[in-house]
C-alpha positions as CSV (number, residue, x, y, z in Angstrom):
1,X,119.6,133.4,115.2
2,X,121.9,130.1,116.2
3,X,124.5,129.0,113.9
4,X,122.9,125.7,111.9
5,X,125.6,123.7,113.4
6,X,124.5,124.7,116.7
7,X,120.7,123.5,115.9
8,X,119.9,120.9,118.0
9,X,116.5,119.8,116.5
10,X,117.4,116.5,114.5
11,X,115.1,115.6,111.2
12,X,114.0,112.0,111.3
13,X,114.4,110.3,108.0
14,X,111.4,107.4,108.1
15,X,110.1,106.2,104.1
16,X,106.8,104.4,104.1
17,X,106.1,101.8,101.3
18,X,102.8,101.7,99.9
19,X,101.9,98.3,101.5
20,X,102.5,99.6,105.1
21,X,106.1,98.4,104.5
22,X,108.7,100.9,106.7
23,X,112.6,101.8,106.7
24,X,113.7,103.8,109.3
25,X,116.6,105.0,111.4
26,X,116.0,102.0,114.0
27,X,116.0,98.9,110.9
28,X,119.4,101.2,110.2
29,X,120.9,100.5,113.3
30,X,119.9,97.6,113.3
31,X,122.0,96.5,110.4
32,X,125.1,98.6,111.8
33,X,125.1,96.5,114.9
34,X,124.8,93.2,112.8
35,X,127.3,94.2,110.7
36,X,129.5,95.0,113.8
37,X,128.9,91.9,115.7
38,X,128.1,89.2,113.0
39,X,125.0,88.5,114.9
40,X,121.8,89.3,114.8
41,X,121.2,88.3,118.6
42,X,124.4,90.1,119.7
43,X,123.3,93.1,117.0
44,X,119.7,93.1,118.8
45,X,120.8,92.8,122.1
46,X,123.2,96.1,121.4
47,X,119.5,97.7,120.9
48,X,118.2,96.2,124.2
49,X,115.8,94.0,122.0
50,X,114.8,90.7,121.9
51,X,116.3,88.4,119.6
52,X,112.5,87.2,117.9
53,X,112.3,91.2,117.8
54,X,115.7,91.5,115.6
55,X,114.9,88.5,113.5
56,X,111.4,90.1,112.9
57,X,113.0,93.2,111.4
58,X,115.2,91.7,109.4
59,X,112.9,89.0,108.2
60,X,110.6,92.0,107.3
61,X,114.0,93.6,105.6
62,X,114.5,90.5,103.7
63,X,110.9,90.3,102.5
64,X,110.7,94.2,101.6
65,X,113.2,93.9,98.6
66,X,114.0,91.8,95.2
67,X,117.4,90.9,96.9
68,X,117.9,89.7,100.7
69,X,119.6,92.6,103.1
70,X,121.1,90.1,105.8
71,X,122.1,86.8,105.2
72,X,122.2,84.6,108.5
73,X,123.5,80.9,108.7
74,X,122.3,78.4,111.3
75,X,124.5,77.3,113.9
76,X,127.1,74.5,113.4
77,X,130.4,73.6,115.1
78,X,131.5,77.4,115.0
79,X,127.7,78.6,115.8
80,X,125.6,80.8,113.5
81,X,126.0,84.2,112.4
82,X,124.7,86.7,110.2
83,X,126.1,89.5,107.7
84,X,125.0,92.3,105.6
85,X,124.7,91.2,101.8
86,X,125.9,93.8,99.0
87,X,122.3,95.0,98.3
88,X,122.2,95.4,102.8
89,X,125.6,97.3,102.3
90,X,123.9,99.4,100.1
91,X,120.9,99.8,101.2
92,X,122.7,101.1,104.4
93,X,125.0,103.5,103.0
94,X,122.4,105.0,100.7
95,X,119.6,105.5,104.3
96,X,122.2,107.3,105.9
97,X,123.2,109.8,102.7
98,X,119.4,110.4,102.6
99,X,119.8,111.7,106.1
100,X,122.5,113.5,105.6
101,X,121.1,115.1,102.7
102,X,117.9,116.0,104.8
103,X,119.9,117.4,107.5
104,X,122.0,120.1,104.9
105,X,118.9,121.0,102.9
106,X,116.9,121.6,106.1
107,X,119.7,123.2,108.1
108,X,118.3,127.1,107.8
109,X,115.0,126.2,108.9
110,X,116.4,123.8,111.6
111,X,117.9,126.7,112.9
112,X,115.4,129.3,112.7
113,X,112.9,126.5,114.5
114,X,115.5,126.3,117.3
115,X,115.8,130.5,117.1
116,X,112.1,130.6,117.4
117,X,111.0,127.4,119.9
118,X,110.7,128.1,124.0
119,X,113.0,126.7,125.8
């Protein structure tokens, strides 16, 4: 059987909301690239999405929650931009430790899958 950190089969992390609400790994990226760029243009454009498609997500982001996840300011004499808020931080930091956790506690069985798949 493969070492586990050998595996190459990757566990998606996706949590759906009772109201059809979804976070996943792409809203995730998402905010890294704002949070990168100050944008959410530049940060959707990093993704090879539209800009309406970026504001979309973090519009639905924004709505999901009791506090915003990306504050944006309109355009003025230095132009617009966008940031993560605390909660976004957060909210971010917390998604990807999920992952992490899920890839630790599933690593054995990740591996035995990959032992056990065709190739």
């Amino acid at each position: 059987m493969k070492n586990a950190s050998e595996c190459t089969l990757v566990p998606i992390l996706r949590i759906s909301f009772p109201d059809d609400d979804r976070l996943g790994h792409g809203k995730m990226e998402l905010l890294e690239h704002i949070r990168e760029t100050g944008s959410i243009s530049a940060g959707g454009r990093a993704m090879d999405m539209s800009y309406r498609r970026a504001w979309l997500l973090v519009s639905e982001m924004n709505r999901m929650f009791r506090q915003p996840v990306v504050e944006s300011q309109r355009g003025g004499q230095k132009g617009g931009g966008a940031a993560l808020t605390e909660f976004g931080e957060e909210l971010l930091m917390r998604f990807r430790q999920m992952e992490q956790t899920i890839r630790v506690t599933l690593a054995d069985d990740l591996a035995w899958l990959e032992a056990n798949r065709l190739a």
